[in-house]
C-alpha positions in Angstrom: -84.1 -72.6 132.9 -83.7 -69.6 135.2 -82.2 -71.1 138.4 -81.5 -68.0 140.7 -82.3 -63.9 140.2 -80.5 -61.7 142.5 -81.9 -58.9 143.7 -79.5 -56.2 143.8 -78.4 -52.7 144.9 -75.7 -50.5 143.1 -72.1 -50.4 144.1 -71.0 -49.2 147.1 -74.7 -50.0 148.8 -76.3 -47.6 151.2 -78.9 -48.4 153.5 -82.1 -48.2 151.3 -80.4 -49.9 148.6 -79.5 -52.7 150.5 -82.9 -52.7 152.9 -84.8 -52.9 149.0 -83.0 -55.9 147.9 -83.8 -57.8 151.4 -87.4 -56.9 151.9 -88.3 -56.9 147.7 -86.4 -60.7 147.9 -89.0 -61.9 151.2 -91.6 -59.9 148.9 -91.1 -63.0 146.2 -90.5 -65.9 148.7 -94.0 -64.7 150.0 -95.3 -65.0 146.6 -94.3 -68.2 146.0 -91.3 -67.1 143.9 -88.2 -69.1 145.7 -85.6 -68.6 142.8 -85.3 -64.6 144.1 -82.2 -63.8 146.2 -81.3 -60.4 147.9 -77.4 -59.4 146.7 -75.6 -56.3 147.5 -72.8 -55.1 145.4 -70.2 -54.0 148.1 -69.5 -53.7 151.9 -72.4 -53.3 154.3 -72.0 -49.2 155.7 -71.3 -49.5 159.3 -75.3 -48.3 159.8 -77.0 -50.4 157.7 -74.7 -53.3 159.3 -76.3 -52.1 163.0 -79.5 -52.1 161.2 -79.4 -55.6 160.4 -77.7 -56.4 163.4 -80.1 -55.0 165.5 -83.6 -56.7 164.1 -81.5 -60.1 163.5 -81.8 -60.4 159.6 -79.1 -61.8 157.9 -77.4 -59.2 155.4 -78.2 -59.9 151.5 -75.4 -62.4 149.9 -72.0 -60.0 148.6 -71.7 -60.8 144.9 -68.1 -58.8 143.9 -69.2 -59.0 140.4 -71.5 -60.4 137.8 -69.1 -61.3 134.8 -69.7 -64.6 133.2 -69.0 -67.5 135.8 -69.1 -71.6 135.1 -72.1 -71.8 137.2 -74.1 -69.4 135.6 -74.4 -71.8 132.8 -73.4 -75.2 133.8 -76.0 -78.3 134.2 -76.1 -79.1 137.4 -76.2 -82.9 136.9 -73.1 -84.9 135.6 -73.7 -88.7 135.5 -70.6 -90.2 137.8 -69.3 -94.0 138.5 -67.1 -95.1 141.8 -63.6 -95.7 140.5 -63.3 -99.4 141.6 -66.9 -100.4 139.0 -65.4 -102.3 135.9 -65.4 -100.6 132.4 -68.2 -102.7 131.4 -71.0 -101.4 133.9 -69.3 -97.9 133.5 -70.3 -97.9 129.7 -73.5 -99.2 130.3 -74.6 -96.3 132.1 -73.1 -93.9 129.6 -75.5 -95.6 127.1 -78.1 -95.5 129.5 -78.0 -91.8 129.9 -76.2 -90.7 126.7 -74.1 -89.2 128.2 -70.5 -88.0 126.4 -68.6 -88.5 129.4 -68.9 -89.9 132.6 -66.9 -88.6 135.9 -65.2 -91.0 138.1 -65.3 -90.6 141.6 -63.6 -92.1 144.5 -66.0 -93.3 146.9 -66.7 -89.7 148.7 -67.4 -88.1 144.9 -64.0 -86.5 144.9 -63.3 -86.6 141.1 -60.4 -88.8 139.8 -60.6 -88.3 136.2 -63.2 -88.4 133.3 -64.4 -91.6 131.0 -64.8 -90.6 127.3 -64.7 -92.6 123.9 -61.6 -91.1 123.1 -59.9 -92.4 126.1 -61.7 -96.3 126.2 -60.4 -96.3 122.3 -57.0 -95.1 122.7 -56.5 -97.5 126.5 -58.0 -100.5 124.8 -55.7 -100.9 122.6 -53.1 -101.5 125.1 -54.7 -104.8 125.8 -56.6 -105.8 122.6 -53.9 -108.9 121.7 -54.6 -111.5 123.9 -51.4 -112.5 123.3 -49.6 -109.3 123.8 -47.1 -108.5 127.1 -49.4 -106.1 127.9 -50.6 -105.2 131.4 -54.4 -104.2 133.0 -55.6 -103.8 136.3 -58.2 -106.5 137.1 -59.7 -108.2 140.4 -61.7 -111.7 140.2 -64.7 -109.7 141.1 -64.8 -107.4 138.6 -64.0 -110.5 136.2 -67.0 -112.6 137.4 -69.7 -109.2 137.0 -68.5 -108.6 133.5 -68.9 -112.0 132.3 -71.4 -113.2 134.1 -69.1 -116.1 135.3 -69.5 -118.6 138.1 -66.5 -119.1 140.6 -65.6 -122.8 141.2 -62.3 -122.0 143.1 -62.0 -118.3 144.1 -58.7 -117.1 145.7 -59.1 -112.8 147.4 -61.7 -111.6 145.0 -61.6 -108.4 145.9 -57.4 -108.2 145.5 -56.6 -105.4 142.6 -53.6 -107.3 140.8 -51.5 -106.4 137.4 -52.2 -109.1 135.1 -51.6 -110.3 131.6 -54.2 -112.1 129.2 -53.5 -115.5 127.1 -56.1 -117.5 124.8 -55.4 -121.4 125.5 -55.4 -122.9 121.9 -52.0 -123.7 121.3 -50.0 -127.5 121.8 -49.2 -127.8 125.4 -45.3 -127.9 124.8 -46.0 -124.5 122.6 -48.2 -122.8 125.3 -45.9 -124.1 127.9 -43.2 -121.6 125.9 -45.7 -119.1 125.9 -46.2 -119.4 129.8 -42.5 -118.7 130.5 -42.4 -116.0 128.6 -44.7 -114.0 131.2 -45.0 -113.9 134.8 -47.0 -117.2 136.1 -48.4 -115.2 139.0 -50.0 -112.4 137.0 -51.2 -114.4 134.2 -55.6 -114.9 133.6 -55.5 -117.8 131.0 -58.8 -118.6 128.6 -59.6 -121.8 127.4 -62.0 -124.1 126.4 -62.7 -127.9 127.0 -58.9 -128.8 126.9 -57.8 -130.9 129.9 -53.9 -130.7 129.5 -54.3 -127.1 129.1 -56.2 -126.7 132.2 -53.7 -128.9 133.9 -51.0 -127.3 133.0 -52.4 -123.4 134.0 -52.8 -124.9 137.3 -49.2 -126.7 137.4 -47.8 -123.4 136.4 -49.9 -121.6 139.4 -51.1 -118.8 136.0 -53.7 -116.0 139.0 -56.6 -117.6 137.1 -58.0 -120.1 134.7 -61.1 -119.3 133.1 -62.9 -122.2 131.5 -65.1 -120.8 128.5 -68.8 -122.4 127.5 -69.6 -124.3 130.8 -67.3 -126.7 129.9 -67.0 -129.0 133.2 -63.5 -129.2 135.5 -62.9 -132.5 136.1 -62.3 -132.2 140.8 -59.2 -133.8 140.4 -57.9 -130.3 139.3 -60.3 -128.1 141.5 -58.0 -129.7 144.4 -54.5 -129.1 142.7 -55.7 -125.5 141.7 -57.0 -125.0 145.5 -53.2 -126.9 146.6 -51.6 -124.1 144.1 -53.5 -120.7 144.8 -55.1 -120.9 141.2 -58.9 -119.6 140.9 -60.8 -121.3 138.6 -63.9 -119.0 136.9 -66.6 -121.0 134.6 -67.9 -118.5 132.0 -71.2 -119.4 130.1 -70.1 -117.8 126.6 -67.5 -119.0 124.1 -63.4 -118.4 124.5 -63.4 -115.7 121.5 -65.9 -113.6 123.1 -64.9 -114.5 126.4 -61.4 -112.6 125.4 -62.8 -109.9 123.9 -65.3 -109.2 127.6 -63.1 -109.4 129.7 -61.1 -106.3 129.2 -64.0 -104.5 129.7 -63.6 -106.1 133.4 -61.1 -103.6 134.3 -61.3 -100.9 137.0 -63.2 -97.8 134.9 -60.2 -95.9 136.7 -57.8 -97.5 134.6 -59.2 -96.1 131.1 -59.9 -92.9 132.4 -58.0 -89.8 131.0 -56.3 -88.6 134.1 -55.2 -85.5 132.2 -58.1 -83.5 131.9 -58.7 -81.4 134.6 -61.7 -80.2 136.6 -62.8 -76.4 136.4 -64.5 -74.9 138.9 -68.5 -73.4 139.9 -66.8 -69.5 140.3 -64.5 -70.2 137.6 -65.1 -67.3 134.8 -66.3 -68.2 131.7 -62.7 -66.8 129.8 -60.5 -68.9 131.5 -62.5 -72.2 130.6 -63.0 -71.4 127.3 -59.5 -72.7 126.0 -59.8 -75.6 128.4 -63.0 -77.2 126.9 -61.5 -76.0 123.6 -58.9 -78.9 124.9 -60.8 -81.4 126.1 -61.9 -84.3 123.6 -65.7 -83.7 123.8 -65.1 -80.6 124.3 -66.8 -80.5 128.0 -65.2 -80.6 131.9 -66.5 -81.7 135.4 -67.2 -78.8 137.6 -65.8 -79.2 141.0 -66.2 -77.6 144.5 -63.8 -76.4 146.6 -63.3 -79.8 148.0 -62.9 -81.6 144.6 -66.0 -83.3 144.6 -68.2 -83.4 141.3 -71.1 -81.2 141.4 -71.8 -81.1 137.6 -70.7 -80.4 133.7 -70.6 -77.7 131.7 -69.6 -78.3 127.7 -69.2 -75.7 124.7 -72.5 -75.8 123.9 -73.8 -75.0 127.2 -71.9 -71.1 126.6 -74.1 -70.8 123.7 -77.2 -70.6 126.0 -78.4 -67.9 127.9 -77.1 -68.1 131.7 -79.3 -69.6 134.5 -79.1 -66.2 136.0 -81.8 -63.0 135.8 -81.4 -59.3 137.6 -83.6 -57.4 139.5 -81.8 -53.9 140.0 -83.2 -51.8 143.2 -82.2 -47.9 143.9 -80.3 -47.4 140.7 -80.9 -48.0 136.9 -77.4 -45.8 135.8 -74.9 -48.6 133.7 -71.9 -47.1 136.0 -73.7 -47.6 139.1 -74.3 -51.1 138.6 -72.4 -54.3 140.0 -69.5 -55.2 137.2 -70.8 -57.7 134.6 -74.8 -56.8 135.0 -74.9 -56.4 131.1 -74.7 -60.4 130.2 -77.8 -60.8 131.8 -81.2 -60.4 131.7 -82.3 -57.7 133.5 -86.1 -58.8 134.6 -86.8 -55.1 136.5 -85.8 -51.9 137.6 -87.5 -50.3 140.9 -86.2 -46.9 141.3 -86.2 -43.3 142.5 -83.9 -41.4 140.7 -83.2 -39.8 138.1 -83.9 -41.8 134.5 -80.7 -42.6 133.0 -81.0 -46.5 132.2 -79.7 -49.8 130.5 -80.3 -50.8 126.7 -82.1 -54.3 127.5 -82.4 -56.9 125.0 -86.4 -57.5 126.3 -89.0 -55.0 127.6 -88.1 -54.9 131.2 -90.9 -53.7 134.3 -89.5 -50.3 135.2 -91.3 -48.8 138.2 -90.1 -45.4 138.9 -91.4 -42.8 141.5 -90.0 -39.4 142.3 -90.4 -40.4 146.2 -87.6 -40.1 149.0 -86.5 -43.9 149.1 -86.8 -47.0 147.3 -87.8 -48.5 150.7 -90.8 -46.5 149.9 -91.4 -47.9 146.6 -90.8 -51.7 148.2 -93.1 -51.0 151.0 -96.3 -49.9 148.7 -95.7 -53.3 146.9 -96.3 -55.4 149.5 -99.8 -53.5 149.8 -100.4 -53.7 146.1 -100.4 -57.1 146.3 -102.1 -57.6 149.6 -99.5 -59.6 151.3 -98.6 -58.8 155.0 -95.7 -57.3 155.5 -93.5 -59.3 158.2 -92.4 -57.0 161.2 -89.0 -57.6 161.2 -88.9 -56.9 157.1 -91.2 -53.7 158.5 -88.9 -52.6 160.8 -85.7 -52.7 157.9 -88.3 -50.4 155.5 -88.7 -48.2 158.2 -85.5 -47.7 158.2 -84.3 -47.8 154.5 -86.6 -44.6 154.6 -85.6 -42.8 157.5 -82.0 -43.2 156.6 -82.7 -42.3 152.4 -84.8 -39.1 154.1 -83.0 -38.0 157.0 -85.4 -38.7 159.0 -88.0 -37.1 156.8 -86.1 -34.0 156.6 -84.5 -34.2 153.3 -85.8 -32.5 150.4 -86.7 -35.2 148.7 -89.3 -36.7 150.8 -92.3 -36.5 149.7 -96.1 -36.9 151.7 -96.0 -40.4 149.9 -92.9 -41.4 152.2 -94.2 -39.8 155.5 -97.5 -41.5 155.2 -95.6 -45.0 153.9 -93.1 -44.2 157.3 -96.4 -43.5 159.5 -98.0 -47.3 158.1 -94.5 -49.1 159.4 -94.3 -47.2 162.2 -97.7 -49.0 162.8 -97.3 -52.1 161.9 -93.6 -52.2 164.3 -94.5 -49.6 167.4 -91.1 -48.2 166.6 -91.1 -44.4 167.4 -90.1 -42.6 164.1 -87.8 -39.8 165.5 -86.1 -42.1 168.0 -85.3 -45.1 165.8 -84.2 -42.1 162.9 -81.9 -40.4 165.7 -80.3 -43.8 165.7 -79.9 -45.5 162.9 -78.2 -41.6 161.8 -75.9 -41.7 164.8 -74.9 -45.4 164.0 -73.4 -44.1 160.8 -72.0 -40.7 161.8 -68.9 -41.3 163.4 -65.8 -41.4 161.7 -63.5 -42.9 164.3 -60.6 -45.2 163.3 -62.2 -45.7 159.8 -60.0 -44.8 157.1 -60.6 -42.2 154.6 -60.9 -44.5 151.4 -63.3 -46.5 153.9 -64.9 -43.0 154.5 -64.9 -42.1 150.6 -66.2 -44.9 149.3 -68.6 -45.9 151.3 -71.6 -44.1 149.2 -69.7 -43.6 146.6 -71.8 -42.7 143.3 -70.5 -42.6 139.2 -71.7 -40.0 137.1 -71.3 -39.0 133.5 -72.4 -35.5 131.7 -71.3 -35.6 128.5 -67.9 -36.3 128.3 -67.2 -35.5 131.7 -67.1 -38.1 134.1 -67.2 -37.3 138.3 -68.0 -39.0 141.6 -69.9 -37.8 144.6 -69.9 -39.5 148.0 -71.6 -39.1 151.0 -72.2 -39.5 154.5 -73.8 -37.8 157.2 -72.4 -36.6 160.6 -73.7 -35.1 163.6 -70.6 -32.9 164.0 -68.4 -32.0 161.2 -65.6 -30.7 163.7 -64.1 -34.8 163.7 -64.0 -35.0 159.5 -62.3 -31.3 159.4 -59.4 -32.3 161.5 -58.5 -35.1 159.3 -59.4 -32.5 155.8 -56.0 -33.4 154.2 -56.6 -36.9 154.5 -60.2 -36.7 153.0 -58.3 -34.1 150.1 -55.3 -36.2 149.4 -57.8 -39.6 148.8 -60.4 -37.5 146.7 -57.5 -36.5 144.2 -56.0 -40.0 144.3 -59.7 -41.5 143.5 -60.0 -38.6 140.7 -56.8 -39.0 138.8 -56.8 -43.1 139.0 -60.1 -43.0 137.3 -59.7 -39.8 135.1 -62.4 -38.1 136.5 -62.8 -34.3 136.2 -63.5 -33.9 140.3 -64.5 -36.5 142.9 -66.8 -34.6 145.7 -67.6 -35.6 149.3 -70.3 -34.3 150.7 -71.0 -34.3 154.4 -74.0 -33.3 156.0 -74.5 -32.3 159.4 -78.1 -33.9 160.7 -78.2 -31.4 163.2 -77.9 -28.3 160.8 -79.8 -29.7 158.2 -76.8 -28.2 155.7 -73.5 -29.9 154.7 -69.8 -28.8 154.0 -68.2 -30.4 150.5 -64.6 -31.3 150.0 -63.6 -31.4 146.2 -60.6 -32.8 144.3 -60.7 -31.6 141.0 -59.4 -30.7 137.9 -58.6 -26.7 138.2 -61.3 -25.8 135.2 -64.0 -26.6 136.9 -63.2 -25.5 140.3 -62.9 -22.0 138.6 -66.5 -22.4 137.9 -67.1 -23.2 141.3 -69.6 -20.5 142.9 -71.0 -21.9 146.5 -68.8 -20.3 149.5 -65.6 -21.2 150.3 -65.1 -23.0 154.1 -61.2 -23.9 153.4 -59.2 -24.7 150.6 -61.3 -27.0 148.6 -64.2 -27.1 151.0 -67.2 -25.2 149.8 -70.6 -24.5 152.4 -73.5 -25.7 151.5 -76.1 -24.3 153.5 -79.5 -26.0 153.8 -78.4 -28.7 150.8 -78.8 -32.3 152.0 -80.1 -34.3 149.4 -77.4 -35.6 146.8 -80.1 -36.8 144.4 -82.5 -33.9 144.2 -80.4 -30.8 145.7 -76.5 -31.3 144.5 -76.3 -33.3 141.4 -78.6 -30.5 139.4 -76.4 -27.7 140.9 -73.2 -29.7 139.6 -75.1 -30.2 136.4 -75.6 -26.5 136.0 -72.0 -25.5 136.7 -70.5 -28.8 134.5 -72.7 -26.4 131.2 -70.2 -23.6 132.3 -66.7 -25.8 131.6 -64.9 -25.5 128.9 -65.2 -28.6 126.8 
């Protein structure tokens, strides 16, 4: 059963990417479709955080990765019991449930240790002889519940005690040998209708008598038991199966196998693997951060197909996706770039347009499917477009985005040019930010042929600021470049207000001897009138990537 499907961007999320995931997740919710939740794949850029910020939407969940986790695939249910129930009610509810295992809880469901066959078989034969020096946890409580026995003198029934068990059919002088061989205070005697045993339980003060098959207690001894502490239990079934019940009258606690260990819900799948490999039924509690049992997962469960689908938004490139995507079904792909997608294991919906933002893509949805768009979701679609377009100045927009920006517009009274001016300025500062920050901000994975390469970008309303700081920009390209084995790592940073953009370029020195656009700097090439990554740069990289030698 599927339980959840994110909704996610690629890595290093920009504005539209992230603005997709939100309004496509409402887009479910509105269709009745709850399991759907909006992800992003990396930290929010400091405009599409004022973005949010400013109409008071709550950012999509950050997911750092997607690689097989212990809540992906465990059931959320795990039968549980209170440490302090007896054994006997403990196993009736694993019965009940067929279940393999049962966790033990204390009495907030923190988890104290986990009931299986293999532990009841292995504890019970500490107390099996009834005759043995063996020791079990009881109380008179517990006692009474498991067979079904009636008190006639009770002494603190709730009071958890150590305590020995001894079948009454010996001579009295023989017994009475067998008595000072234990402690009298931790001592439960069973017997049946025999007087001068009873009597001398009592003399000898034994914790309890229990007096098997209704047999009646003559009051002379319910007043010496009373005078010596000694509780007297009448239990309605004979003394042999009597002594065989009443072990199962210890605290479940106390046959538990305190050595298995809990795993956790963000635990990944190949670090529990050798631990249920370990563990006698070959399955473990799951635990949250505050130890308390939220459910079980078991071998068998990694067999199935996670509780967790994929919607990918603004991408459909394997290296631009969130680490892990490939162990899951991928349910669709909405998209508007360049076709360069998965292998799925199903046939997927793959909705592709060459338009200027997957905002745009999102937006038209809604209408398909007649649902009003909310204004505050209208207002973030406004601006996944405006800020994927440049304010509809970017060479990829399309007459399909304008007219999609002119319908929000509508719908939110927000003036296109003046909300563009400022959701562009919100990003365009450099400031204190680091140039790592900077770098990888936008930062997108490419492959052509064997050749691997990174572009990033941002845009600026004055490159004077990013110049200053060139070196800095240079020395973190090459560091990027050489740590992943790229052939270059670009940054490109385009001035709004030129409507062109500068690129810096660490890379390796046979292709930057194909290099033909003019030369700004060292490493810094002009690129007038080029602001589009997607539609403008990546072909003209393309191109020059045929002239490398391979």
């Amino acid at each position: 059963m599927v339980k959840k499907v994110y909704i996610i961007g690629h890595r290093n999320p920009d504005t539209d990417s992230v603005v997709a995931a939100t309004a496509y997740a409402e887009l479910k919710h509105l269709m009745g479709k709850d399991e759907y939740i909006a992800a992003r794949a990396g930290k929010l850029a400091p405009q599409t955080e004022y973005i949010f910020k400013r109409f008071k939407i709550s950012a999509p969940v950050y997911i750092p990765d997607l690689l097989p986790k212990t809540e992906f695939y465990m059931a959320e249910t795990c039968e549980t019991v209170s440490e302090n129930v007896s054994l006997w009610e403990a196993l009736a509810k694993m019965v009940e449930n067929n279940a393999p295992v049962l966790a033990i809880v204390d009495h907030e469901g923190h988890y104290k240790g986990l009931l299986n066959y293999n532990a009841f078989t292995l504890n019970s034969f500490k107390i099996m002889n009834p005759k043995s020096n063996d020791i079990f946890t009881a109380n008179l409580r517990l006692i009474e519940k498991t067979l079904n026995a009636t008190p006639i003198v009770e002494f603190c029934p709730e009071e958890y005690f150590n305590c020995s068990i001894m079948v009454g059919d010996d001579d009295v002088s023989t017994f009475r040998e067998l008595l000072e061989e234990h402690k009298s205070e931790n001592v439960i005697v069973i017997t049946g209708d025999r007087e001068d045993l009873q009597r001398l339980c009592i003399e000898e003060c034994v914790r309890a008598l229990i007096v098997t098959k209704d047999y009646v207690v003559k009051k002379e001894l319910h007043d010496l038991a009373r005078a010596n502490n000694v509780s007297i239990l009448s239990s309605h079934d004979s003394t042999m199966t009597t002594a065989l019940l009443i072990e199962y009258s210890a605290p479940v606690i106390s046959m538990a196998d305190m050595d298995i260990k809990p795993v956790h819900a963000d635990d990944t799948v190949q670090k529990i693997r050798p631990m249920l490999a370990k563990s006698p039924n070959r399955c473990l509690p799951v635990v949250d951060t505050e130890n308390k049992v939220i459910g079980l997962i078991s071998e068998s469960d990694l067999l199935q197909d996670p509780n967790v689908q994929v919607i990918l938004v603004d991408h459909n490139e394997p290296n631009q996706a969130i680490e892990g995507v490939e162990h899951y079904i991928i349910q669709e792909i909405v998209d508007h770039h360049r076709i360069n997608t998965f292998k799925t294991r199903y046939p997927i919906m793959l909705i592709n347009k060459p338009v200027g933002s997957t905002s745009t893509i999102i937006t038209n949805m809604y209408r398909e499917n007649r649902i009003p768009i909310p204004k505050d979701i209208a207002a973030l679609l406004l601006c996944g477009i405006l800020s994927d377009t440049l304010i509809l100045k970017s060479a990829t927009t399309t007459e399909y985005d304008e007219l999609t920006a002119e319908y929000l517009s509508n719908i939110t009274e927000l003036d296109i040019q003046q909300l563009g001016n400022d959701i562009i300025k919100s990003g365009s500062h450099i400031g204190e930010r680091s140039a790592s920050e900077v770098i990888h901000q936008d930062m997108k994975d490419y492959t052509e042929g064997k050749f691997k390469y990174t572009v990033s970008q941002i845009e600026v309303d004055s490159t004077t600021e990013i110049l200053e700081r060139k070196k800095e920009f240079l020395d973190e390209l090459e560091l990027a470049r050489r740590s992943a084995g790229n052939l270059f790592n670009a940054l490109l940073v385009t001035d709004i207000t030129k409507l062109s953009s500068i690129m810096f370029l660490a890379s390796d020195e046979k292709f930057e001897v194909v290099m033909n656009f003019p030369k700004r700097d060292d490493h810094i090439y002009y690129m007038k009138d080029i602001v589009s990554r997607k539609k403008q740069l990546i072909p003209l990289l393309s191109e020059l990537l045929g002239k490398v030698d391979q």
